[in-house]
C-alpha positions in Angstrom: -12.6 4.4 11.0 -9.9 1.1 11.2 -8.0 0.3 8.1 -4.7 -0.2 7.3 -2.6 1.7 4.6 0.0 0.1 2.3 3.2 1.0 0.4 6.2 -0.7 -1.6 9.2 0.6 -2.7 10.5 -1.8 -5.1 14.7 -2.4 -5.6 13.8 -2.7 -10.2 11.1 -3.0 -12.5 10.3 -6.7 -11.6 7.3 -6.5 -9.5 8.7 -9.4 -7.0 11.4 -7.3 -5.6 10.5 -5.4 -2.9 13.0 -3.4 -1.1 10.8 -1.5 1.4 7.2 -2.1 3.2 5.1 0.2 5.2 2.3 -0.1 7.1 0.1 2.3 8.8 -2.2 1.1 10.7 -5.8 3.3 11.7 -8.2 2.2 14.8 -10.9 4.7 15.5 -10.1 7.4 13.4 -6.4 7.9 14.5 -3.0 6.7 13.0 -1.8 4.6 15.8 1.4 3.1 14.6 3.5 3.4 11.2 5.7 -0.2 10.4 8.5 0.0 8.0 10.5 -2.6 7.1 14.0 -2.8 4.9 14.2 -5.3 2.8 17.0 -7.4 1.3 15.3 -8.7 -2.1 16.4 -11.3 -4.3 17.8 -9.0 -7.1 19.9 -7.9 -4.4 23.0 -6.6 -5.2 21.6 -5.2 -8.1 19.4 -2.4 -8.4 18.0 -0.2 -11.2 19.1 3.5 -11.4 16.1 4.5 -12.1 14.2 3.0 -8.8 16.7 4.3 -7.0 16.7 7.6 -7.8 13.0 7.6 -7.1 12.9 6.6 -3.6 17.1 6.8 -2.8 17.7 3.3 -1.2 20.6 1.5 -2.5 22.0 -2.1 -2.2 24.4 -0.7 0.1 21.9 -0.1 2.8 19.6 -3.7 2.6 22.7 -5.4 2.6 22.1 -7.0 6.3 18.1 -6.2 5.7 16.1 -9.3 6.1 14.8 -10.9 3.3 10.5 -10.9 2.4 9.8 -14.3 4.0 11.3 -13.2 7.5 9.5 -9.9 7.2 6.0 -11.2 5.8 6.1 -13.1 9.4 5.7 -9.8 11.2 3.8 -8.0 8.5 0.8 -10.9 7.5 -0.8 -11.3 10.9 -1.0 -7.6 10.9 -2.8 -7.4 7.3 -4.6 -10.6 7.6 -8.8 -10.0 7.7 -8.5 -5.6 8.0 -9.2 -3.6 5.1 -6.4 -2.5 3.2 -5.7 0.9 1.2 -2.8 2.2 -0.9 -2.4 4.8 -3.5 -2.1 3.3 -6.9 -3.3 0.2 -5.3 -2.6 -1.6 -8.7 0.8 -1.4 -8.1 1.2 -2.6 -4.5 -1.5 -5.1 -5.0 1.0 -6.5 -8.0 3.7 -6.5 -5.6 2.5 -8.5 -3.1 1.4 -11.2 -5.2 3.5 -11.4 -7.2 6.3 -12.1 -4.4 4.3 -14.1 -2.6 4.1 -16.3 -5.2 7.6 -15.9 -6.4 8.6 -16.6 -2.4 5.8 -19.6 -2.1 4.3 -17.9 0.9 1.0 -18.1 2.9 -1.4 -15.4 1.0 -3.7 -13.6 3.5 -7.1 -13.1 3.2 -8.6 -8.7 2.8 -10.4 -6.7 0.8 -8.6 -3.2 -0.2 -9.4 0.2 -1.9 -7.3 2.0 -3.9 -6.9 6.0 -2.2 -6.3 7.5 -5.8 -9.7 6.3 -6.6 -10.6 7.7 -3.8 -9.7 11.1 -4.0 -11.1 11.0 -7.5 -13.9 10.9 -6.3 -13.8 12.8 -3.2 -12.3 15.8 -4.6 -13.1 16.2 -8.4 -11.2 18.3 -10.5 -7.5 18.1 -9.6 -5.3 18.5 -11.7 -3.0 15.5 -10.3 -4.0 13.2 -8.0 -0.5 11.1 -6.9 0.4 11.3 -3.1 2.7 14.2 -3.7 -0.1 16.8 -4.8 -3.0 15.3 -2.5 -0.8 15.9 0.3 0.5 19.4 -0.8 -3.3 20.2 -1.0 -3.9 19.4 2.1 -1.2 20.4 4.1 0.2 16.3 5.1 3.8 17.0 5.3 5.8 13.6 4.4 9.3 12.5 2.9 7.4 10.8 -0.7 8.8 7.3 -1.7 9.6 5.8 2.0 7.1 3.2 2.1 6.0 4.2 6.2 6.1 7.5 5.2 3.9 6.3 2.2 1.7 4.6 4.3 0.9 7.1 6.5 0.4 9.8 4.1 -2.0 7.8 2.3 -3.9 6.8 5.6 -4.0 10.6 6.0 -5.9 10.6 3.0 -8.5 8.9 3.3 -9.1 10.3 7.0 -9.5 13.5 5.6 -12.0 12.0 2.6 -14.1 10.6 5.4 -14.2 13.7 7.1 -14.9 15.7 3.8 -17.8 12.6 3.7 -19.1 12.8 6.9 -19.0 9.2 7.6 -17.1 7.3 10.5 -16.5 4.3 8.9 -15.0 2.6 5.8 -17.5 1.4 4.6 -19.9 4.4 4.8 -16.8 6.3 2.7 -16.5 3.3 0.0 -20.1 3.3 -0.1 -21.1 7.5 -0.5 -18.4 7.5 -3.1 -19.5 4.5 -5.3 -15.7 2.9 -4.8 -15.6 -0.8 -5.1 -13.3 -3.1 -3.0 -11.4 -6.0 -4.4 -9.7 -9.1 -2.3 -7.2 -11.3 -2.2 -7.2 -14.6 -0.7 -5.3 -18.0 -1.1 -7.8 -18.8 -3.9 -8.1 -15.8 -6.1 -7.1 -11.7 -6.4 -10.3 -9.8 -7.4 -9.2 -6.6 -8.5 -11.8 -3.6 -7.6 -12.8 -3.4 -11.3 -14.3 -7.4 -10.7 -11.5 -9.1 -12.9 -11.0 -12.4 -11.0 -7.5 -14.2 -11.0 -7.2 -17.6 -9.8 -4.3 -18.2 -7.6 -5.1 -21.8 -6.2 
């Protein structure tokens, strides 16, 4: 199973200001490398209480962070063409194009799944399906709201839906469970659900 899983941490409400990315990235089945990146975002000095007492980084510690253009040149090549997952998928999804277009940079080209959905459907029933209760469930120890941490949890996830699956591959998960990918590309964000936004 290859994929890679995705997380923001973000520095206020505005969905353009990223203060944290994570990647995990999965090749045959195994996670075989967690990226995190700080990031100094264009709010920056200020940052909303509330964010901050969600995932506990402050100005003080992006303050010689580099900002999203310098880090989106390490983390695009890695996202470009691979299939993308994050919990809440919405949210990151929003994220990233939102500041890419706020940043006027290159927009990549994959299709991603959203691992809530997933686990919907995978495991029925739950009471709660964030990250924090999935991974209590299943024993995936993590520090919640660290985007690599994030990441890697998540990535856990859907490991452990393949295996509860029986499939070996993405696609043979997405497809047992009736999930739906969406895409973005430098022409348009298709969101799992089919809505279609044009973007050039």
């Amino acid at each position: 199973m290859d994929f890679i899983a995705l997380d923001f941490e973000t520095a206020t409400n505005d969905a353009d200001s990223p203060c944290e990315l994570g990647l995990a990235m999965v090749r045959n089945g195994e996670v075989r490398e967690v990226r995190n990146w700080l990031i100094k975002p264009r709010q920056w000095p200020f940052f909303s209480p509330f964010t901050m007492a969600v995932h506990g980084i402050r100005p003080e510690h992006v303050a010689d962070a580099p900002a999203f253009a310098e880090v989106w040149k390490e983390a695009m090549p890695l996202m470009h063409g691979h299939t993308i997952v994050a919990h809440n998928a919405a949210f990151d999804m929003n994220v990233l194009r939102s500041t890419l277009f706020s940043h006027r940079l290159p927009v990549p080209t994959f299709n991603y799944f959203c691992s809530v959905s997933l686990c919907r459907r995978v495991w029925p029933g739950r009471k709660g399906y964030g990250l924090g209760p999935m991974c209590a469930a299943h024993g995936i120890g993590f520090k919640h709201h660290r985007a690599g941490n994030d990441a890697e949890a998540a990535a856990r996830l859907v490991l452990l839906a393949g295996l509860a699956a029986g499939v070996s591959t993405v696609d043979e998960l997405l497809k047992q469970s009736g999930l739906k990918c969406g895409g973005l590309n430098p022409r348009e964000h298709r969101t799992p659900g089919g809505k279609v936004t044009v973007l050039g």
